[in-house]
Residue frames as qw, qx, qy, qz and C-alpha x, y, z in Angstrom:
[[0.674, 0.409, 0.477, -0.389, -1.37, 46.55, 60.87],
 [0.626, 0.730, -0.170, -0.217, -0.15, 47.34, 57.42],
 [0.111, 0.590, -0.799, -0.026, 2.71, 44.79, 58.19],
 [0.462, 0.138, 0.824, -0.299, 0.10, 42.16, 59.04],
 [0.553, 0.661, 0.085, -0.500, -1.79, 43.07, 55.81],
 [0.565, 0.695, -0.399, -0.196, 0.92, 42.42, 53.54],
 [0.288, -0.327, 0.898, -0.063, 2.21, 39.46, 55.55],
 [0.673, 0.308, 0.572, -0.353, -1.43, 37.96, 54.83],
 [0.471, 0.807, -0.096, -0.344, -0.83, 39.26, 50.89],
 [0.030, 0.569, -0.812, -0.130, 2.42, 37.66, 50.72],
 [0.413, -0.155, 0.850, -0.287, 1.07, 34.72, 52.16],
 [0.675, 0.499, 0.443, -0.316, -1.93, 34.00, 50.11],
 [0.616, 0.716, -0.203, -0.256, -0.35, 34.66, 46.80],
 [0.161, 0.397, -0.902, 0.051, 2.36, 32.21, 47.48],
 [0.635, 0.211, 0.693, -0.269, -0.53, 29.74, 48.52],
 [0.667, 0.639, -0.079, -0.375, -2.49, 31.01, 44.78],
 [0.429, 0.573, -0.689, -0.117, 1.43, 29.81, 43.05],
 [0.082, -0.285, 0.954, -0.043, 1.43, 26.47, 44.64],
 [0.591, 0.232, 0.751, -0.182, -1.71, 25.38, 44.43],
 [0.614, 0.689, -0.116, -0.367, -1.67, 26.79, 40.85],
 [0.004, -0.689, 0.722, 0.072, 1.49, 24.82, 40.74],
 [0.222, -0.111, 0.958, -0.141, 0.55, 21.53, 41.76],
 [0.665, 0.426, 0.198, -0.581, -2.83, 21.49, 39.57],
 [0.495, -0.115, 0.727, 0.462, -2.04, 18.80, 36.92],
 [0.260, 0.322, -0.356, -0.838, -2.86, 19.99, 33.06],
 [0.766, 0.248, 0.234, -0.545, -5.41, 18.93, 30.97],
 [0.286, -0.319, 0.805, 0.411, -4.37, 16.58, 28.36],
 [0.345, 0.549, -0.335, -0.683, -4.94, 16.45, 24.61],
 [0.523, -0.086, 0.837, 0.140, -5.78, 13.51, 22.86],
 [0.079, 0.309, -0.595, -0.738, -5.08, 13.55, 19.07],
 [0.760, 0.343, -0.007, -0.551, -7.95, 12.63, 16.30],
 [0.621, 0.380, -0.658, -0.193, -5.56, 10.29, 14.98],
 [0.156, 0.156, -0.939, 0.265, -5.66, 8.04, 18.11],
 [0.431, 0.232, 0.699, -0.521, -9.13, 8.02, 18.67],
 [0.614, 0.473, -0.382, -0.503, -9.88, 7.34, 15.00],
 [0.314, 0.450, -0.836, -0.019, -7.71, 4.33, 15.63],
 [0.249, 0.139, 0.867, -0.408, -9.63, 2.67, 18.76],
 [0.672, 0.367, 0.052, -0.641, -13.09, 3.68, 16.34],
 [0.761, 0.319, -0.396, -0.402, -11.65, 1.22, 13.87],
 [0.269, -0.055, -0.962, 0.004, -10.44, -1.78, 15.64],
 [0.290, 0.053, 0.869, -0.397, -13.63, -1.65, 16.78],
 [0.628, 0.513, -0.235, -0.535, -15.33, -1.30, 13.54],
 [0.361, 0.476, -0.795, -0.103, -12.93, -4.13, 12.56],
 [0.099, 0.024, -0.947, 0.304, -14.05, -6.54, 15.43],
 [0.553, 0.322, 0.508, -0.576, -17.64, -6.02, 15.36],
 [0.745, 0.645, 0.105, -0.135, -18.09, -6.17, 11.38],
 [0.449, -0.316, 0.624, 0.556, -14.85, -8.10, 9.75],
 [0.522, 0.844, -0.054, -0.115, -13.79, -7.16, 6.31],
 [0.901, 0.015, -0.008, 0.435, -10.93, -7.67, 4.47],
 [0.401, 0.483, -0.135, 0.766, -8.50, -5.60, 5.34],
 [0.260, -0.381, -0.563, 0.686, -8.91, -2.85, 8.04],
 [0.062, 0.856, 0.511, 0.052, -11.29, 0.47, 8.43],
 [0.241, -0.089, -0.159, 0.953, -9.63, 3.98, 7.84],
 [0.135, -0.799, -0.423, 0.404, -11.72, 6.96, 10.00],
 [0.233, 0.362, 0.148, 0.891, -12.24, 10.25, 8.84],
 [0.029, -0.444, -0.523, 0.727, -13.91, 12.82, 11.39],
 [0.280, 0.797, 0.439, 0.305, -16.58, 15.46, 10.05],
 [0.169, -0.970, 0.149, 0.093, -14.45, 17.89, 11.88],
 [0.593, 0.664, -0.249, 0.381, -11.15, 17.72, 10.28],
 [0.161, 0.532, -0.542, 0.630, -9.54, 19.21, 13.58],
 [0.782, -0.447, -0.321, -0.292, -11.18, 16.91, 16.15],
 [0.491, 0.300, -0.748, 0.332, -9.31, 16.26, 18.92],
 [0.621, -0.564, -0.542, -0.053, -10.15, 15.02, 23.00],
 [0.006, 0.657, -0.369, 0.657, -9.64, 17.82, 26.22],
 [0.766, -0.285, -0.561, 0.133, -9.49, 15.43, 28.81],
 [0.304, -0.829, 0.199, -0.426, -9.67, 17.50, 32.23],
 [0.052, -0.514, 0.811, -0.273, -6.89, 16.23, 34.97],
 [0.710, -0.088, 0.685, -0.141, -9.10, 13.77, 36.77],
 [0.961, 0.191, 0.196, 0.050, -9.32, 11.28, 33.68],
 [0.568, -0.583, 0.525, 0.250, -5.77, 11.05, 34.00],
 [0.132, 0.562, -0.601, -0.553, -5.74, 10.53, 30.09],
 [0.155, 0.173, 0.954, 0.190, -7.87, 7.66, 29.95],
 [0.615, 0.230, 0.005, -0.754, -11.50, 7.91, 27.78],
 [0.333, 0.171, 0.921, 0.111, -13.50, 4.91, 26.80],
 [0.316, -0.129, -0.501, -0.795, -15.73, 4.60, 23.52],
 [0.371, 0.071, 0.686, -0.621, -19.21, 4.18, 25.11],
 [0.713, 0.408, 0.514, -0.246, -21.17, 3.79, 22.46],
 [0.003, -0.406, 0.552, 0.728, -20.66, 3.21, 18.00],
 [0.694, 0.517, 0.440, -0.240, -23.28, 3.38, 15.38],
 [0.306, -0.176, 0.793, 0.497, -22.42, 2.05, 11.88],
 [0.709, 0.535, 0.183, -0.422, -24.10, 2.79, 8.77],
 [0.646, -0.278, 0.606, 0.370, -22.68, 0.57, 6.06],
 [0.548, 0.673, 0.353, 0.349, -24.27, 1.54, 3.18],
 [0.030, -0.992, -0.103, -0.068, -23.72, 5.40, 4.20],
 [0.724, -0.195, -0.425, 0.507, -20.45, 3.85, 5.66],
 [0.164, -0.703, 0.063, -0.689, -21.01, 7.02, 8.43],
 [0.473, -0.309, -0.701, 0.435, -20.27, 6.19, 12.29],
 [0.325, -0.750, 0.009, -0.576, -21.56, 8.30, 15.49],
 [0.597, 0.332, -0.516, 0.517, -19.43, 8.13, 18.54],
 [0.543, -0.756, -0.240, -0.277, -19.83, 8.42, 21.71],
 [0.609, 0.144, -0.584, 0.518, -16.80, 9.16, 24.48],
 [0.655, -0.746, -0.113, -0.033, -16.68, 8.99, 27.99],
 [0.647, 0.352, -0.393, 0.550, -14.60, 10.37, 30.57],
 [0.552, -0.426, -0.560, 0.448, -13.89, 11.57, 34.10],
 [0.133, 0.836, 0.091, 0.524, -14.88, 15.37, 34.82],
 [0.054, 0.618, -0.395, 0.677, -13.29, 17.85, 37.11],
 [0.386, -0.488, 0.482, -0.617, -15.35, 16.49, 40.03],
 [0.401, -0.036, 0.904, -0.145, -15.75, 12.92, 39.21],
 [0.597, 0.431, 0.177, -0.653, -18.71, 13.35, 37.05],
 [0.615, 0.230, 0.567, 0.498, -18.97, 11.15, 33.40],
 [0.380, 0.717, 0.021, -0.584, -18.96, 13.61, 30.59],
 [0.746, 0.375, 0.550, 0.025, -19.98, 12.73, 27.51],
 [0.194, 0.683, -0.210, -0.672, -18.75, 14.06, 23.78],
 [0.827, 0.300, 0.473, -0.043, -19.91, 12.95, 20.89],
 [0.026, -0.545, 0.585, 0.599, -17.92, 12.78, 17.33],
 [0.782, 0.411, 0.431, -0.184, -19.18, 11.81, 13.87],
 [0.057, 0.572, -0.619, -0.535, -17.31, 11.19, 10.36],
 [0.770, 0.380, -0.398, -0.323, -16.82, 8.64, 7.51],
 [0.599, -0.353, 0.715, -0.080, -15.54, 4.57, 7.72],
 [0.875, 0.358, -0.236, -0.226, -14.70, 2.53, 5.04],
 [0.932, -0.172, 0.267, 0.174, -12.51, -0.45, 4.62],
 [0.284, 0.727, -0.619, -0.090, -8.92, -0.52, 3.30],
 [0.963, 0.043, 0.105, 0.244, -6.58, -2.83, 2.16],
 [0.184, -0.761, 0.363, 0.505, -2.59, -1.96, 1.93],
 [0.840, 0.463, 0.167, 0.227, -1.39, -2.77, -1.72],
 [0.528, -0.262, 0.394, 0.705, 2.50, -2.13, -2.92],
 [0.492, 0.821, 0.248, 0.148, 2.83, 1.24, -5.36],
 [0.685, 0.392, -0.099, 0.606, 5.98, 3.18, -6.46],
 [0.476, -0.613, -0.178, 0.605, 7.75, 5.66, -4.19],
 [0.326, -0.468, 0.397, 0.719, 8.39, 7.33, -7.78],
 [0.659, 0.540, -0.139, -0.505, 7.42, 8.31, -11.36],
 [0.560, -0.174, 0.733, 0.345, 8.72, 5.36, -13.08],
 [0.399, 0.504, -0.387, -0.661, 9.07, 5.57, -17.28],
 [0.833, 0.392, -0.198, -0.335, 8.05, 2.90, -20.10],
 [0.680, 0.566, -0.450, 0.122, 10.43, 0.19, -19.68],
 [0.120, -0.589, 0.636, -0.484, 12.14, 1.07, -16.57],
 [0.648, -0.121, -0.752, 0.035, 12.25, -1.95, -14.26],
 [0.465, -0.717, 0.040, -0.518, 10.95, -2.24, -10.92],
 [0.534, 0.060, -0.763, 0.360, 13.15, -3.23, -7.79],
 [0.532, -0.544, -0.634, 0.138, 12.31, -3.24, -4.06],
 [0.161, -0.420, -0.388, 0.804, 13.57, 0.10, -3.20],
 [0.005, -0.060, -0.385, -0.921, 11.09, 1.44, -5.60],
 [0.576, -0.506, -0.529, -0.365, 8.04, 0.34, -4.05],
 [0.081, -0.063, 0.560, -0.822, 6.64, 1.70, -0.96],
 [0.001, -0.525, -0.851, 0.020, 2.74, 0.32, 0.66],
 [0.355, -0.133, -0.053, -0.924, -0.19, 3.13, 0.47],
 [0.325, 0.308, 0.603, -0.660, -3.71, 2.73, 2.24],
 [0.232, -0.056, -0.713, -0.660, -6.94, 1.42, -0.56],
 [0.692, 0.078, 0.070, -0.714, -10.65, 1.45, -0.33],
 [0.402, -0.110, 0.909, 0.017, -11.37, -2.22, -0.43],
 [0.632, 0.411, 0.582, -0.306, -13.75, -1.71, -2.85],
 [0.429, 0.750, -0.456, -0.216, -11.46, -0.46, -5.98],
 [0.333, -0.335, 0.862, 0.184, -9.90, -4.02, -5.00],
 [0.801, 0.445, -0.138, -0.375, -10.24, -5.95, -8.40],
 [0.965, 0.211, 0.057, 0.145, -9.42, -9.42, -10.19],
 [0.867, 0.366, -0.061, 0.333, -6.24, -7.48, -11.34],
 [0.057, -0.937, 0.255, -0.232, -5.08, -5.15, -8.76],
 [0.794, 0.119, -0.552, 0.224, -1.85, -6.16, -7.69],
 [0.684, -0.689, 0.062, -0.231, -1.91, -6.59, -3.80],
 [0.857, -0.481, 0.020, 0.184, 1.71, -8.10, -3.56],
 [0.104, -0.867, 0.363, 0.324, 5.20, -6.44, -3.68],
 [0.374, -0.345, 0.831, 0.222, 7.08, -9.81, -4.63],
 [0.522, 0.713, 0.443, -0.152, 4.70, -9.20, -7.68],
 [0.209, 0.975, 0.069, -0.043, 6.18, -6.07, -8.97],
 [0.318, -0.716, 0.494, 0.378, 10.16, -6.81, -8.35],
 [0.498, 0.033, 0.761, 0.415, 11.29, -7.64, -11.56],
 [0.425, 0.669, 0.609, -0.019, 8.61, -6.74, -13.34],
 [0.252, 0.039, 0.162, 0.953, 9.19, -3.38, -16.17],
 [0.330, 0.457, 0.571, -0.597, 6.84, -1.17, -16.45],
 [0.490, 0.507, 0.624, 0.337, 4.30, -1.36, -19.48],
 [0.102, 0.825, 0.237, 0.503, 3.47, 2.32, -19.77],
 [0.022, -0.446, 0.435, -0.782, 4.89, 5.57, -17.62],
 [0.504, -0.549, -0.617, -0.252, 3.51, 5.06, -14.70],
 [0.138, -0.700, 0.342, -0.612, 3.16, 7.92, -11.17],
 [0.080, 0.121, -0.788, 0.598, 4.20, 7.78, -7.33],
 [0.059, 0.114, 0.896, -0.425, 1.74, 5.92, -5.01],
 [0.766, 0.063, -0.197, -0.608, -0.93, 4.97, -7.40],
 [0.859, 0.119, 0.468, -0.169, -2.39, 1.41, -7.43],
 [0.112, 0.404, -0.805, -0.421, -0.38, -0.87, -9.90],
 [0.841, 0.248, 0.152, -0.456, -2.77, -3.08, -12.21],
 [0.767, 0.157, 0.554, 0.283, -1.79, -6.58, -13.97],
 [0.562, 0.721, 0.354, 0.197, -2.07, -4.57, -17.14],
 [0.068, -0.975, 0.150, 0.148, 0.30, -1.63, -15.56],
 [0.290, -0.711, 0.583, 0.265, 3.68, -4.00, -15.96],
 [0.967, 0.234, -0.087, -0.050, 5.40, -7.12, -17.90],
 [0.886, -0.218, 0.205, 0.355, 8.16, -9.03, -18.13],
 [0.046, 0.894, -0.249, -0.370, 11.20, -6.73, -19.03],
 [0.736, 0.632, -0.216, -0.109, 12.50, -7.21, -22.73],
 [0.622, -0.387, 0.598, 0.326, 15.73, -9.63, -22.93],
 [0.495, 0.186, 0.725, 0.441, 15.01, -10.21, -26.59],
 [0.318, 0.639, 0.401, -0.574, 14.28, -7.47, -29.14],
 [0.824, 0.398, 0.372, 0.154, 13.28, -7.17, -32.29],
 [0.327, 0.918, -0.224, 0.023, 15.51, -7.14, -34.95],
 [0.299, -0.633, 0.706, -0.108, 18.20, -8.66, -32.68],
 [0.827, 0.218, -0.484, -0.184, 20.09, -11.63, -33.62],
 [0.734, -0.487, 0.165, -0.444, 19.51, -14.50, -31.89],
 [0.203, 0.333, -0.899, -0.199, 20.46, -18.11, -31.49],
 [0.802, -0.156, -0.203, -0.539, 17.90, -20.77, -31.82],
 [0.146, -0.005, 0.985, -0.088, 18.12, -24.19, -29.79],
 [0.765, -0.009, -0.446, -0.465, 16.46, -26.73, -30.84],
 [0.302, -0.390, 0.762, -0.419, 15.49, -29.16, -28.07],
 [0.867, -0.056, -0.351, -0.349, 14.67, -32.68, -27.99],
 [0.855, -0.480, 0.184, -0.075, 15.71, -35.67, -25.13],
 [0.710, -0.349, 0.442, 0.422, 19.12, -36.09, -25.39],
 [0.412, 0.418, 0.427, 0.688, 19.51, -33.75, -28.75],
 [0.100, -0.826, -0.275, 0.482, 20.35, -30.38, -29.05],
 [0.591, 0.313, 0.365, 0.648, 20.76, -28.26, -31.99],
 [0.084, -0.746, -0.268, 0.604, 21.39, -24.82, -32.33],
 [0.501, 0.454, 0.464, 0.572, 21.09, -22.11, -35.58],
 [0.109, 0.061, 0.261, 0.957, 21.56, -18.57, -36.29],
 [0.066, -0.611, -0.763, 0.197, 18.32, -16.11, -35.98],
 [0.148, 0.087, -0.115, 0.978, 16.86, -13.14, -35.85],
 [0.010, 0.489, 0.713, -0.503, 14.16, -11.83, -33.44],
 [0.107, 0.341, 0.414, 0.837, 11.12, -10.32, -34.87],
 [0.327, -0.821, -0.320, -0.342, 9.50, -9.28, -31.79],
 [0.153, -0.537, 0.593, -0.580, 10.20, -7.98, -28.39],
 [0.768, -0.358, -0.461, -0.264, 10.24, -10.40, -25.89],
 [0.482, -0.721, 0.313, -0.387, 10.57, -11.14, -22.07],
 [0.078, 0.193, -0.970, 0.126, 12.00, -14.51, -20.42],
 [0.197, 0.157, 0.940, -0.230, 9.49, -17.14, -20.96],
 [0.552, 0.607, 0.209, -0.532, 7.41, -15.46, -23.72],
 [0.636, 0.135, 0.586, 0.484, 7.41, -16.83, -27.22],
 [0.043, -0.716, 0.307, 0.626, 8.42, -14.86, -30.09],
 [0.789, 0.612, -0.025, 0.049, 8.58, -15.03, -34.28],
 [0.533, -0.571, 0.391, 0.486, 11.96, -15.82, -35.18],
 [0.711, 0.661, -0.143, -0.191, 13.45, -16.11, -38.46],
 [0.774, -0.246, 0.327, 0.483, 16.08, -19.03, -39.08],
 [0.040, 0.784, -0.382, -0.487, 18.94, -17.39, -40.94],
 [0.257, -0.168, 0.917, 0.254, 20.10, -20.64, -42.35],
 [0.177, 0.330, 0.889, 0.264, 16.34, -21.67, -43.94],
 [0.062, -0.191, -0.260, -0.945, 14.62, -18.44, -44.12],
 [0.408, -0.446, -0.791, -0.096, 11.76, -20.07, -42.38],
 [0.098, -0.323, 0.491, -0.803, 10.34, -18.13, -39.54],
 [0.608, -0.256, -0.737, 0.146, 9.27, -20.10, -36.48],
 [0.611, -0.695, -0.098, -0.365, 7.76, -19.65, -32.74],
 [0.597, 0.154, -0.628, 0.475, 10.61, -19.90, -30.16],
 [0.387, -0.918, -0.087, 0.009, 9.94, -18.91, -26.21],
 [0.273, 0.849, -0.302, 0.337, 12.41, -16.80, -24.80],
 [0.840, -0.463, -0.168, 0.226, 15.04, -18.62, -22.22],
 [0.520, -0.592, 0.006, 0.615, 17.60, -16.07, -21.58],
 [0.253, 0.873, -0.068, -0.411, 19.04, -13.23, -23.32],
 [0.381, 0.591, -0.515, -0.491, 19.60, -13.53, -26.92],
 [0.034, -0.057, 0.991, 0.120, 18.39, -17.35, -26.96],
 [0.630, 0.066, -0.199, -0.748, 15.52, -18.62, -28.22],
 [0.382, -0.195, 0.895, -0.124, 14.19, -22.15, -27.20],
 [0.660, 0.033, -0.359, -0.659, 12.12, -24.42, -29.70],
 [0.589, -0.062, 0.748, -0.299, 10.53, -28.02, -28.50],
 [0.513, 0.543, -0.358, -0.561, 10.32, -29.82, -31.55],
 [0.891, -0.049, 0.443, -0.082, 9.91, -33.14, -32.84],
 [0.578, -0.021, 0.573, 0.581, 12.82, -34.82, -35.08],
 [0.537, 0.442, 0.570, 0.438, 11.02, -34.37, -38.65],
 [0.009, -0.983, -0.182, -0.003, 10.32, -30.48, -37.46],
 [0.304, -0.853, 0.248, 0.344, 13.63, -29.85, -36.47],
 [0.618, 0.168, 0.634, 0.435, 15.22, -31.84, -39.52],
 [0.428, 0.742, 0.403, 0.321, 13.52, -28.88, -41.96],
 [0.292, -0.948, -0.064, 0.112, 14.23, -26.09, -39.54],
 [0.334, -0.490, 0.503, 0.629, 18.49, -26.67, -40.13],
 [0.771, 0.378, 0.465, 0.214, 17.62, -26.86, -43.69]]
């Protein structure tokens, strides 16, 4: 008997380990991928420019999907407050015995927009090239007249003041990076159709390519408006009787 007992004992607990075996787990689905199906459909019910970035009220949200819904959940239902910009969620999925269960999830929604900012502090002066700029995530509603929304903006460009890693970059944040500064002597052309003259200088501002600048002719003491066309040249446009005084 007590070899029939523990045959039966044997028997059943090696049943228990296989069918514990062959149970499939539950699966996990991250906040950041249902955040993601919340906003394209934020995005495709109510366009905006740009896209919508989710924020849960639970910080650690995430979906336990029991075996039967094999990892699939669908959004059943989404309320939108725009002013409040607040959503309420609804998800569906398959329970243990077929059943729907329901779970609901609530947070914040607002619009973004990507916009090009530095990857780095960058100092006064310093020029900006393409590996210095990296894209960052923006409230569409800090978008303004002079944020600057395009990378092939910013190459080239120096900066005007210091300026930190992956902020927003404003018209006002850069400029055109000094070729001409003051103090530096220059050379003036003088340009007219088929006449070119050129004269000794000296720069009394900073300037960029394609800004204009005080000069001072060395030769007439005069000091004149020249834009900048490359480093250490000054260009004037000038009409005969102007440029006649200007070599005086």
């Amino acid at each position: 008997m007590r070899k029939i007992i523990l045959a039966l004992s044997i028997a059943l607990a090696w049943l228990g380990i296989a069918r514990a075996e062959t149970v499939a787990p539950s699966t996990i689905v991250a906040g950041d991928t249902i955040a993601t199906k919340i906003a394209e459909t934020l995005a495709a019910r109510i366009p905006v420019a740009g896209r919508y970035h989710v924020a849960f009220a639970d910080p650690a949200f995430v979906l336990t999907l029991p075996a039967a819904a094999q990892g699939r959940f669908d959004l059943a239902a989404l309320t939108f407050d725009a002013a409040r910009q607040v959503f309420a969620a609804s998800l569906t999925y398959a329970g243990p015995s077929g059943q729907l269960q329901i779970t609901n999830a609530t947070g914040m929604a607002y619009p973004v927009i990507d916009v090009p900012a530095l990857a780095h502090d960058l100092a006064s002066g310093e020029m900006i090239g393409d590996q210095d700029l990296v894209t960052i995530e923006l409230p569409a509603e800090r978008a303004s007249a002079t944020l600057v929304t395009s990378a092939e903006m910013l190459t080239g460009q120096a900066a005007r003041r210091p300026l930190h890693a992956r902020q927003p970059i404003f018209a006002f944040d850069v400029k055109k990076p000094v070729i001409v500064r003051k103090g530096e002597l220059v050379t003036i052309v003088f340009a007219l159709p088929g006449i070119e003259l050129t004269a000794a200088g000296q720069a009394l501002a900073d300037g960029g390519k394609g800004e204009v600048v005080p000069v001072l002719n060395a030769r007439s003491r005069r000091t004149i408006e020249g834009r900048v066309s490359g480093a250490g040249t000054v260009s004037v446009q000038s009409s005969p009787a102007a440029m006649a005084v200007a070599q005086q």
